[in-house]
C-alpha positions as CSV (number, residue, x, y, z in Angstrom):
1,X,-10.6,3.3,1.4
2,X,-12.8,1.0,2.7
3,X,-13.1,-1.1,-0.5
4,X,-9.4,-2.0,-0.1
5,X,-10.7,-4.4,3.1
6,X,-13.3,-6.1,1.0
7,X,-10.2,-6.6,-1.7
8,X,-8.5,-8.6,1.5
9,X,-11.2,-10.7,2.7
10,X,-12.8,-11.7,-0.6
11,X,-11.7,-14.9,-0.4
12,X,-8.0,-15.1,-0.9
13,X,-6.4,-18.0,0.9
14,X,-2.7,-16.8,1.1
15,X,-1.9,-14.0,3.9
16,X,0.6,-12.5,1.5
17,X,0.3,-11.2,-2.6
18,X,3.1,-10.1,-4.4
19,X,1.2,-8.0,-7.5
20,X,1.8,-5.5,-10.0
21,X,0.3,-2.7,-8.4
22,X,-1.9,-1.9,-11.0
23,X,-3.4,-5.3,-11.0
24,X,-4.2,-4.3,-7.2
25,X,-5.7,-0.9,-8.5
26,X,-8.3,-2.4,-11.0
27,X,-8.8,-5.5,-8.4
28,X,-10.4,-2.0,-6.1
29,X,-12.1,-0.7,-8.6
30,X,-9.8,2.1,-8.3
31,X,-9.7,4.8,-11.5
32,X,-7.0,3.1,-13.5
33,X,-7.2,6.1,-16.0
34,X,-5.7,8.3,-13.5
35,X,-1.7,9.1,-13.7
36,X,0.3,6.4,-12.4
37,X,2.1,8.6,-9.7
38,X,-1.4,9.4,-8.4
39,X,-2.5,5.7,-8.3
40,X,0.6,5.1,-6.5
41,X,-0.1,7.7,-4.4
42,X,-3.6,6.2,-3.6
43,X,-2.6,3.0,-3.1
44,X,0.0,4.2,-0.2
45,X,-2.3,6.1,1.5
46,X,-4.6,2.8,1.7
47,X,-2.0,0.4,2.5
48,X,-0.7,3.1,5.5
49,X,-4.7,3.2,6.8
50,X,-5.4,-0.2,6.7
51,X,-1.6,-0.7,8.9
52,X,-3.1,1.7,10.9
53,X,-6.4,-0.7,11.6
54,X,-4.4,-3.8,12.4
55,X,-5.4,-5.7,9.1
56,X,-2.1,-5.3,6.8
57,X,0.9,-6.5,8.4
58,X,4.1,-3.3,8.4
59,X,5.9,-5.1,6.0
60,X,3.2,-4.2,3.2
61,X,4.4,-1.9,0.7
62,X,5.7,-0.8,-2.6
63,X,8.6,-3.5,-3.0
64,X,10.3,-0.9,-5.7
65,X,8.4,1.4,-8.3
66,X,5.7,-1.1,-9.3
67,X,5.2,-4.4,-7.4
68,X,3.7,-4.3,-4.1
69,X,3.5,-7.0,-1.2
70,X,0.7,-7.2,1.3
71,X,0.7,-9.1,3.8
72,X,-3.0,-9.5,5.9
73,X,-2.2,-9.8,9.6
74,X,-2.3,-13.1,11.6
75,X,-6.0,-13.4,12.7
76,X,-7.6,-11.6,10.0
77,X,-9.4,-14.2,7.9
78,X,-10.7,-13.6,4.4
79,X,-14.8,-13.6,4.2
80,X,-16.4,-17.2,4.0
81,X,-17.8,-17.4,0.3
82,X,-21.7,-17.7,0.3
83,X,-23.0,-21.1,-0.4
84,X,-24.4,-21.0,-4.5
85,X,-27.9,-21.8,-4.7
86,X,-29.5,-24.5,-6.6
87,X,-29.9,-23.7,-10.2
């Protein structure tokens, strides 16, 4: 889910969020209207990939049914926000 990376570097400050997981869902643009076990589901597999690339640290996961915690490994920075141009 390559979205999911963009969700980590769009500018968050904090290595580590505690959410909600649904909150995490919609923050993906993930289809919300799907079951619950499947969004779940989804958002495993994504947090197991990006553990896999080095960018979540191991002790991301489901903290019990409904809250997750991610934590962004040491190194990996969020994105530097574009300057706004001039009105």
């Amino acid at each position: 889910m390559h979205y999911s990376k963009d969700f980590l570097q769009s500018g968050h400050r904090d290595s580590t969020w505690r959410s909600y997981f649904m909150t995490i869902a919609a923050a993906i643009n993930m289809d919300v209207d799907q079951p619950m076990p499947e969004n779940r589901r989804n958002l495993k597999d994504a947090i197991g990939e990006l553990k896999r690339a080095g960018i979540l640290t191991g002790g991301s996961k489901f903290v019990d049914q409904d809250m997750l915690i991610l934590t962004r490994q040491e190194g990996e920075k969020p994105a530097k926000r574009k300057p706004k141009l001039p009105a």
